[in-house]
N, C-alpha and C positions, 0 to 999 in steps of 0.2 A: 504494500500500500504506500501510496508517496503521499507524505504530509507539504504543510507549507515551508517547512524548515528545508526539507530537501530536495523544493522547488528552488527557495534560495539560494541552497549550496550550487543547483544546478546550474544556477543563472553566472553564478559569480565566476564557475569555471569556462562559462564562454562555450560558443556553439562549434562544434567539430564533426568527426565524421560520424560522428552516431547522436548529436543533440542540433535541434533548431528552432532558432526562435518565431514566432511571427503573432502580430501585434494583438492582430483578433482573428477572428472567423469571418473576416470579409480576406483572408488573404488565402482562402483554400484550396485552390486554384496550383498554388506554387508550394503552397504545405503537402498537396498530394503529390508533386515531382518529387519532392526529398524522402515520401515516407516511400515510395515508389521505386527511391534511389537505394534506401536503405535494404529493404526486401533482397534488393539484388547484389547487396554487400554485405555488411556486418549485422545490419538491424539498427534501429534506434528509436529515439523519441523526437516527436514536435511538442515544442509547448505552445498555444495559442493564452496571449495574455503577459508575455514577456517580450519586451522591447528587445530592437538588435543592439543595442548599446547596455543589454542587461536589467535594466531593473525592470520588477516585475508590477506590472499595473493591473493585471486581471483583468476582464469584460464579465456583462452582463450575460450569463449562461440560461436559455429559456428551452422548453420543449420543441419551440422551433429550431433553435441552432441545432441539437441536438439532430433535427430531423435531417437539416439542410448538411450536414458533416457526414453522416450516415448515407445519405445520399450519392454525393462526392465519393466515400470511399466504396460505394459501388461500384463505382467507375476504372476501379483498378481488375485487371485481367490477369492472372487467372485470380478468383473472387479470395478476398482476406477477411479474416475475423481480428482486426488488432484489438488491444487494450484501451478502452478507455475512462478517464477517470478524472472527478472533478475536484478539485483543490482550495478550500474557502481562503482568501490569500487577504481579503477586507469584507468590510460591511457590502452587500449586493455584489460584491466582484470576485469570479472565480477564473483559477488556471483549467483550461483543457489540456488536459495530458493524452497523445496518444501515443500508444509502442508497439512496435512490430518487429517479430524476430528475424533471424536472414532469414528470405523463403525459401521452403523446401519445393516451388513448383517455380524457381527462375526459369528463365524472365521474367519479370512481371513488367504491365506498361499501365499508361492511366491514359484513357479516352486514345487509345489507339501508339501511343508514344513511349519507349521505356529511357529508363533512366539511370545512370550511375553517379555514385557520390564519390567524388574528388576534393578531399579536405572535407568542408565546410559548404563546397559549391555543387549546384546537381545539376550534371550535364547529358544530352541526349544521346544515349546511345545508340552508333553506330549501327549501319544491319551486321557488316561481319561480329562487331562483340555480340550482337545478339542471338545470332546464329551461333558462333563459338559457346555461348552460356546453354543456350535450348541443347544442344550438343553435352554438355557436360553433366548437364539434369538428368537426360534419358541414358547419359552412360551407366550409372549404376545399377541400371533393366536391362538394357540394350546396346550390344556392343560389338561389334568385328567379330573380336575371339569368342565371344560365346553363344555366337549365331548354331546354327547345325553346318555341319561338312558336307554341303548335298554330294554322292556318289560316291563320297570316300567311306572304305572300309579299314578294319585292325591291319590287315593283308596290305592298303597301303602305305606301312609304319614301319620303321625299324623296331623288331619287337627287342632286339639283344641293348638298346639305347634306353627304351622302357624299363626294363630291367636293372640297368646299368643306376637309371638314375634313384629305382626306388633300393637297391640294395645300397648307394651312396645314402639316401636320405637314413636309412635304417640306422650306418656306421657313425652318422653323427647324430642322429638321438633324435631326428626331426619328426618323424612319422615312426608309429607304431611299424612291427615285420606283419605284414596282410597274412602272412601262413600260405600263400600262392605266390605264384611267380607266370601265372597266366594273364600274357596281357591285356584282354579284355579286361579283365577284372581288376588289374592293376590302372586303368584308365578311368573306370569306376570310380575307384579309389582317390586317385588325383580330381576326380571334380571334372575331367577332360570327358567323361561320356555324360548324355541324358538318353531316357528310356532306350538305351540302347543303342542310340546316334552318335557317332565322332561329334565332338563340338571344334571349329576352325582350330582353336590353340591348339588342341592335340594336331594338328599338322607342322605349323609353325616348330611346334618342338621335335618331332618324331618322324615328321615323312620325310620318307625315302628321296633322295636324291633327285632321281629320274623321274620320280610324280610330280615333285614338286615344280619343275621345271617347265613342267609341260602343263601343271594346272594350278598353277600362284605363284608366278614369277615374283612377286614381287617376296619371297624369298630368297633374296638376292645378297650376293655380298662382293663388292668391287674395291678393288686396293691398285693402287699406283705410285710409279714411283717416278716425279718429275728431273728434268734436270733444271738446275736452278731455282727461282723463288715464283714461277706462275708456271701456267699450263701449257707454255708455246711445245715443248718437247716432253715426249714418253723415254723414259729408259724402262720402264716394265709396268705393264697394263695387264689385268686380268679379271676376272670377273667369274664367279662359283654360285650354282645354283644347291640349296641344300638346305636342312634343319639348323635350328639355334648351336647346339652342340657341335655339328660337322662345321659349320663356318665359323665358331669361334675359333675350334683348331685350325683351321686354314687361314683364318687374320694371324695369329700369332707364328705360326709359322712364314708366313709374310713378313711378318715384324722381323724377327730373328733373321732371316738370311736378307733384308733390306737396309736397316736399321745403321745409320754410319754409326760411328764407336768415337769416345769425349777421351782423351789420353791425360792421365795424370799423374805427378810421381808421388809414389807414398811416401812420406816423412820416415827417414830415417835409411830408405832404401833407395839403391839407384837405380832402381827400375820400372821400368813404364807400365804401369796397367792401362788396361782398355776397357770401359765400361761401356753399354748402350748409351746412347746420346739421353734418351728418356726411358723411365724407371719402367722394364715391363710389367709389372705390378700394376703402374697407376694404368697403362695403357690398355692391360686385361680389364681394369676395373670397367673404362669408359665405355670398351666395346660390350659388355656384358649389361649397363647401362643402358648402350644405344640399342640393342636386341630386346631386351625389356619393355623402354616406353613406347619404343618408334609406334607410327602410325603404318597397322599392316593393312589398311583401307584402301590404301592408295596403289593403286595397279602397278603404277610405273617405280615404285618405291623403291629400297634399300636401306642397306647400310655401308658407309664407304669410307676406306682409309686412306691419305694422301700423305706423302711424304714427299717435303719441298726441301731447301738445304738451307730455309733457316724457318721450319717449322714440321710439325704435325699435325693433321687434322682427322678427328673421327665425325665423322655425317652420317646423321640417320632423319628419314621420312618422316613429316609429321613437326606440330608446335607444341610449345608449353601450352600449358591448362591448368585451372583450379587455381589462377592467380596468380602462379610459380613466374618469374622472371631469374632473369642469368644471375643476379646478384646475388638472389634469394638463395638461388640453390649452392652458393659459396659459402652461406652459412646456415646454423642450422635450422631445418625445415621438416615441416611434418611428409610421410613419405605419401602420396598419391598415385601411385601408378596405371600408366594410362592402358594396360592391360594389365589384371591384378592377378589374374589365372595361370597367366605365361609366369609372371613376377613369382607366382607363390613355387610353382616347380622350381624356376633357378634356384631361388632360395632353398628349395631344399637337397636339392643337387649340387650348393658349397658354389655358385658362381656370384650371388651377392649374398653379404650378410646382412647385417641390420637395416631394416629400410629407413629411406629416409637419410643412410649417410654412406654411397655410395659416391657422390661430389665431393664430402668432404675427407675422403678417406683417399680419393687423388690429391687435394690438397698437402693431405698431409706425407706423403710418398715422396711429392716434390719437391715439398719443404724440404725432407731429410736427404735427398740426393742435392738440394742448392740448386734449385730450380723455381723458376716464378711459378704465381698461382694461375692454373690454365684459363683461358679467355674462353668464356662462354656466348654464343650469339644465337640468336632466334631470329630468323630471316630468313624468308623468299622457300617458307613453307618447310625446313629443313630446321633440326638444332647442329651447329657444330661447337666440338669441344675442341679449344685450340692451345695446343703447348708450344713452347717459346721457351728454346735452350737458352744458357745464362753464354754463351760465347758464340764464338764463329765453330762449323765445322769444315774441314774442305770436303769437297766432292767425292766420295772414292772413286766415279766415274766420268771421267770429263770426255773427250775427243779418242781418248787413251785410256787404260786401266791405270791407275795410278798404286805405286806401294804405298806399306805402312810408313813408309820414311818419307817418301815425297810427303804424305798428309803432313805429317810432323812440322817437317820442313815448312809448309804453306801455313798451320797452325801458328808456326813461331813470326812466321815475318807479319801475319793480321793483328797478331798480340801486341807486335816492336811498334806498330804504328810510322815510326822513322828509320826503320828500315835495318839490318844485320849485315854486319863484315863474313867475309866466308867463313875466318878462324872463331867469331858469336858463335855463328849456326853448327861448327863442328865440336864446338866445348858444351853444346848443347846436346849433342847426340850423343857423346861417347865418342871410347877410345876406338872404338869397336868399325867407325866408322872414315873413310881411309878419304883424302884429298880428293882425289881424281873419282871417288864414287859422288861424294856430294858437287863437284862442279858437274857432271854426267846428268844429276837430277834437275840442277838447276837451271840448264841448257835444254832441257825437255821441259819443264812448267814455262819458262821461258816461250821455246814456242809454241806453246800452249795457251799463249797470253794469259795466264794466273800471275806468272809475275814477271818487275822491270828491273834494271841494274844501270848505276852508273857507276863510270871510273871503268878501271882495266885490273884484269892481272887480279893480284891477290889483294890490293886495296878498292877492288869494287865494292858498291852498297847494292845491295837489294832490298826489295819494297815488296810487299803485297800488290797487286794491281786492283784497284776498287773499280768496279762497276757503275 
């Protein structure tokens, strides 16, 4: 029950995204935009009888106004029952309080028009937000994955992956052992059949290679690997049709024989390690991510990995929903997944763990290898996750195959910024490494245009060459 004291307090904190003021009941009109706005956000209250500059004057409240409010909020689609309540605030003068929770049948609009709240302000929303929200409403009924698989049977599923995955869920404690190992019944199990129907998810996870191919492409997984920082040139293009499971192995193994390598010396030793450029860890995490929310709707869809030589991206089909933005998901956020069926299997097959911190658990991967926090972008109907090494790599493929030594070599002269004497770059290799080898490599990046030299002889300078 709201007294007048807590009319007050209300007043004094000022109107935001869930509180609005308006003077009377001649303003209801614009009072039904924000309660309208609110439905399809957090929820809130109007107060009628408090001024915008706060103090609270009350109006005269009769069995008409009552009628003529009741009226008005007829007018909202689909029909609301808010709260309302009267508040004796002086002598003849009361607050109309009314409140409405988020709605559970968003969108709602008022006399044909919906509405979203922004701060304090109610602004009209869009058809795409409002088709993206009628979308997010009827997901929790009706969805992609949990349509039926018209013509798909168990026959075509990898039954030994079915298997696979409920004796993984067993060994980590996720699911009860069923006592079968038949996979019909292990489909059952997973929530993947109704009255005996494939539901689409059991495809996306389990079908066969060659069905899938031929009937949902858009189980699709494409990796490349460019030369340079755009898309003008292919050094390796490919593209696998297959289940969640069989493409995650095929990205990773992509990764692994693509993947340049970050050379560093350990403290105390004189020797070079070679680590991935980026932690495969965070990079499993994302693609495991991107197969989870993507949007399996979209015909022409995927999920795609590119590798530029001064980046990595993972792309998958489909946008954020339920409010989520790129920043949001950098910190912590409650978990939504835009298929929850597909999401609950991974989960129990050990591919994600806790929901809701799969972004932040790349975050913290890259922290600990010394890497920034990945760029997140929602665009042109796609999400990509974008990582961004902390240095330069060279190319291990230019014109040429290039060795580990020439990398080096190129690693050191982008570092020097003004450039390395030949006897720098050879106190820099090792003893190991002979006159006549390092002028050999330098005369090949050289024509290679990666790098310049002035001066002659053994008092030349070399430079990185910048693009």
């Amino acid at each position: 029950m709201i007294t007048a004291e807590k009319v007050l307090a209300a007043a004094r904190a000022g109107e935001s995204e869930t509180q609005e003021f308006k003077r009377s009941t001649g303003e209801l009109r614009s009072a039904m935009h924000a309660l309208t706005a609110m439905l399809n956000h957090r929820g809130g209250r109007v107060f009628f009888g408090v001024e915008p500059d706060q103090r609270v004057v009350g109006q005269q409240v009769s069995d008409r106004t009552l009628e003529e409010l009741a009226q008005e909020i007829a007018q909202i689609e689909p029909p609301v029952f808010p709260a309302v309540e009267r508040v004796v605030v002086a002598e003849d003068c009361e607050v109309l309080v009314v409140t409405v929770p988020q709605g559970p049948g968003r969108p709602y609009s008022h006399r044909g028009v919906a509405y979203r709240r922004v701060g304090n302000v109610n602004a009209r929303m869009s058809r795409d937000e409002y088709n993206r929200l009628l979308l997010e409403t009827l997901h929790a009924e009706r969805r992609w994955e949990n349509e039926p698989a018209e013509g798909w049977t168990v026959a075509d599923l990898d039954a030994d992956e079915i298997v696979r995955t409920v004796d993984e869920a067993v060994r980590r404690g996720r699911v009860e052992d069923p006592g079968t190992r038949d996979p019909a019944e292990l489909l059952r199990g997973l929530g993947l059949a109704r009255d005996g129907t494939l539901l689409r998810a059991a495809l996306v996870l389990f079908g066969r290679d060659d069905a899938l191919e031929l009937r949902a492409p858009q189980c699709l997984l494409r990796v490349a690997r460019f030369r340079g920082n755009d898309r003008t040139e292919f050094i390796d293009n490919r593209q696998f049709h297959g289940n969640v499971f069989s493409l995650l192995q095929r990205a990773e193994r992509f990764l692994r024989e693509s993947l340049p390598v970050a050379g560093r010396v350990m403290p105390g030793l004189f020797e070079r390690v070679d680590d991935p450029l980026y932690p495969l860890l965070a990079l499993r995490e994302a693609l495991a991510n991107a197969f989870c929310h993507r949007d399996y709707s979209i015909g022409g869809g995927s999920v795609a990995v590119a590798i530029y030589d001064n980046r990595l991206e993972v792309t998958s089909s489909g946008r954020l929903h339920f409010g989520l933005t790129p920043d949001a998901l950098l910190a912590p956020h409650e978990s939504l997944p835009w298929n929850p069926l597909i999401a609950r299997v991974m989960y129990r097959r050990g591919l994600i763990e806790q929901w809701g911190r799969g972004t932040l658990k790349i975050v913290e991967l890259l922290e600990q290898a010394g890497l920034p926090r990945p760029a997140i972008e929602d665009a042109g109907g796609c999400v990509t996750v974008r990582f961004l090494p902390m240095r330069y790599v060279p190319p291990q493929r230019v014109a040429h195959d290039l060795t580990v030594r020439q990398r080096a070599v190129l690693a050191f002269l982008e570092a020097s910024h003004g450039g390395l004497a030949l006897r720098e770059m050879l106190g820099r290799l090792g003893a190991d490494v002979a006159d006549w080898e390092l002028k050999a490599d330098l005369a090949l990046l050289k024509q290679l245009e990666l790098v310049d030299s002035t001066g002659r002889g053994r008092g030349a300078y070399w430079s990185f060459r910048r693009k």
